[in-house]
N, C-alpha and C positions, 0 to 999 in steps of 0.2 A: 381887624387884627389877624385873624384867620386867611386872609388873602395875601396879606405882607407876608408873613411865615413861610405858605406856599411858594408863592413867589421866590424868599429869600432860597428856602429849599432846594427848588428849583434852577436858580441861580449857580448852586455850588456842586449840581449833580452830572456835573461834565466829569466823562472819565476818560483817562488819554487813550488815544485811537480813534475819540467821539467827531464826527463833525457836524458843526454849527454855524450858524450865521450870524455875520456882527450886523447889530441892529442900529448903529450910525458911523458916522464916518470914524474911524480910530486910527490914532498915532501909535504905531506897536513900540513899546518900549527894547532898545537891544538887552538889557540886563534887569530882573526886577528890581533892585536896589539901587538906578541910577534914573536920571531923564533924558535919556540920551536918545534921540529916535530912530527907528532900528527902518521903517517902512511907513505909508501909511495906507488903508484899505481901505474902498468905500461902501457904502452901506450896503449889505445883502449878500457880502462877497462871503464865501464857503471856506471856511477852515478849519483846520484839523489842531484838534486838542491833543500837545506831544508832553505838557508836564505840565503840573500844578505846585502853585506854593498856597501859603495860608490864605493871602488874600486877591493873587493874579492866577493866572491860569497862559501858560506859554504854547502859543499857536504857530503853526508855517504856513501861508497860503503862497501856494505855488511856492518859488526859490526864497523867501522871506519868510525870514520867523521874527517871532515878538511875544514880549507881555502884555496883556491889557486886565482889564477889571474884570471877570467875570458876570457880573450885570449887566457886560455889551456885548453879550453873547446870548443868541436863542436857540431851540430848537427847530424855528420854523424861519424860512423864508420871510422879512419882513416885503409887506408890500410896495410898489412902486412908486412914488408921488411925481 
């Protein structure tokens, strides 16, 4: 329970200017209230946290921005497979 918590914690403790890495391949949403695909980025790629909502977090890597879920974003470089 203790690990979840962190975890969720952890999740939501991006602050914009932060950069992270998305930890699989992600569809950047253009709007967070639409499904509209704005980009898509593959796993490990680096980008910059420019705003957050309740439950997305709005990113630009390189010339591309997007929403995505905040639990597809790390701190750390995921590894290579």
């Amino acid at each position: 329970m203790i690990t979840l918590l962190l975890t969720l914690s952890l999740a939501f403790a991006q602050n914009v200017g932060d950069f992270r890495f998305t930890t699989d391949e992600v569809k950047l949403l253009r709007y967070s209230d639409a499904v509209e695909i704005s980009a898509t980025v593959k796993k490990g790629t680096k980008v910059e946290v420019v705003a957050k909502s309740e439950t997305l977090i709005r990113v630009r890597s390189g010339r591309d921005f997007g929403w995505l879920p905040s639990e597809l974003l790390t701190e750390d470089k995921p590894a290579a497979q």
